[in-house]
C-alpha positions, -999 to +999 in steps of 0.1 A: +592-037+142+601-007+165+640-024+167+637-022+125+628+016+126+652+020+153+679+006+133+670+025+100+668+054+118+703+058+132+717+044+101+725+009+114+723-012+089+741-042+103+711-045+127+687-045+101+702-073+079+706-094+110+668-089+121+654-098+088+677-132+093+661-139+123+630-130+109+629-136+069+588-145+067+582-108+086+604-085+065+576-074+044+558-058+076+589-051+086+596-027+057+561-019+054+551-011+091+541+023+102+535+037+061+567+023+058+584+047+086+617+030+085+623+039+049+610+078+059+632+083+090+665+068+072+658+090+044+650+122+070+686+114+085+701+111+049+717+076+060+721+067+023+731+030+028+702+022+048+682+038+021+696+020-009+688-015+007+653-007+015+653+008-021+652-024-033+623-041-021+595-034-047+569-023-020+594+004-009+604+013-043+565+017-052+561+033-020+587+063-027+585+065-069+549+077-056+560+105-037+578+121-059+582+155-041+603+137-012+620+111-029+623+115-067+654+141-070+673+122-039+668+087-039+646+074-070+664+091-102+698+079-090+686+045-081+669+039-118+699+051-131+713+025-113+695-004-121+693+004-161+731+001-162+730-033-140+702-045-164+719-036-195+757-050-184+736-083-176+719-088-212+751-073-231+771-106-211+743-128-220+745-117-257+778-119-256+779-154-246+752-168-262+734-141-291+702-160-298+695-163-262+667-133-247+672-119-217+649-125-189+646-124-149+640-151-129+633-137-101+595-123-093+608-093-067+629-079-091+606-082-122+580-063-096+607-041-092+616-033-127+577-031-136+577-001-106+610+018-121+586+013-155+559+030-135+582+060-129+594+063-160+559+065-173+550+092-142+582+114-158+561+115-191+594+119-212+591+113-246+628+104-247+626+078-220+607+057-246+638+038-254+641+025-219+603+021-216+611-003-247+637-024-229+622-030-197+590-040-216+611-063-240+621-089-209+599-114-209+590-113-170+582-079-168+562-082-198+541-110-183+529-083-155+523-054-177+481-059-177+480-077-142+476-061-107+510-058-091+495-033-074+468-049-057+428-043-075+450-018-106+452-041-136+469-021-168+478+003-145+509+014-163+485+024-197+459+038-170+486+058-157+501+072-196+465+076-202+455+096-175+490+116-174+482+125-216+519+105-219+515+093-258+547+083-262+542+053-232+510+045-236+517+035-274+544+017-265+524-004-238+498-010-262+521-028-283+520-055-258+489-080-271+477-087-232+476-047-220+459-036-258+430-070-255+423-054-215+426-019-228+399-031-254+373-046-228+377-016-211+374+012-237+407+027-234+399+038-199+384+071-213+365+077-183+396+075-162+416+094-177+390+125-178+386+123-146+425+117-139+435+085-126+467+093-102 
């Protein structure tokens, strides 16, 4: 793990790809080790590559979307800019090719992921990011994580977080989804929470 800081923090990226190789079942404590210190040095010593591939490991994503202060304006705008216009070149092919067919991710990291960039979106409580709140809620993948704990022991936490942030525009949008509106019901909208502030 000290060799994986080591090599974030001089910018050596190289190193890290070839030590999570040699060590694919440890690169989540890898990424994760010291409050995830590997992902704070690089981004002290602006070594932007190193940065963008940590980026894209949900826990590190999650990790800086919640510090807004140090990461958003640097790193975390850029990057969801990013990834919208990957996502949306990768459904207009599949349209293209097939129309009836709805666009989905395989992949359970980078559904994680995209239900984390949803997360920020919802944090920016921007009544004109609805649109994209729309389409990442609309794949099928993400959809199926909306009312579950991706974030270990926070079920719903994206309508906990719209609730307790007074984002309307989000929060009606999530309850649109049948699964987050039936655990928003058992739960009584979470009014307690979000009086007391949630986040």
């Amino acid at each position: 793990f000290s060799s994986f800081y080591w090599a974030a923090s001089k910018g050596y990226l190289p190193v890290m790809e070839r030590l999570m190789e040699l060590a694919p079942d440890k690169v989540q404590e890898m990424i994760s080790a010291g409050d995830y210190s590997a992902f704070q040095a690089a981004s002290r010593k602006r070594h932007l590559s190193v940065i963008e591939r940590l980026i894209q490991f949900p826990s590190v994503f999650s990790y800086a979307e919640m510090h807004q202060r140090d990461y958003g304006a640097h790193y975390i705008r850029n990057f969801v800019g990013t990834q919208f216009i990957a996502l949306e070149e990768r459904r207009a092919a599949l349209e293209a090719d097939n129309p009836q067919a709805v666009f989905d991710i395989t992949d359970l990291e980078e559904a994680k992921l995209c239900f984390y960039i949803l997360r920020n979106l919802i944090r920016r409580n921007n009544p004109e990011l609805r649109d994209d709140i729309r389409f990442l809620i609309e794949i099928p993948s993400v959809k199926a994580l909306l009312h579950t704990a991706v974030t270990p022991h926070q079920t719903n936490e994206l309508l906990r977080l719209a609730l307790s942030l007074g984002n309307q525009a989000g929060a009606r949008v999530l309850l649109t989804v049948p699964a987050v509106h039936a655990l928003a019901v058992e739960n009584n909208f979470y009014r307690q929470e979000a009086r007391g502030g949630l986040y």
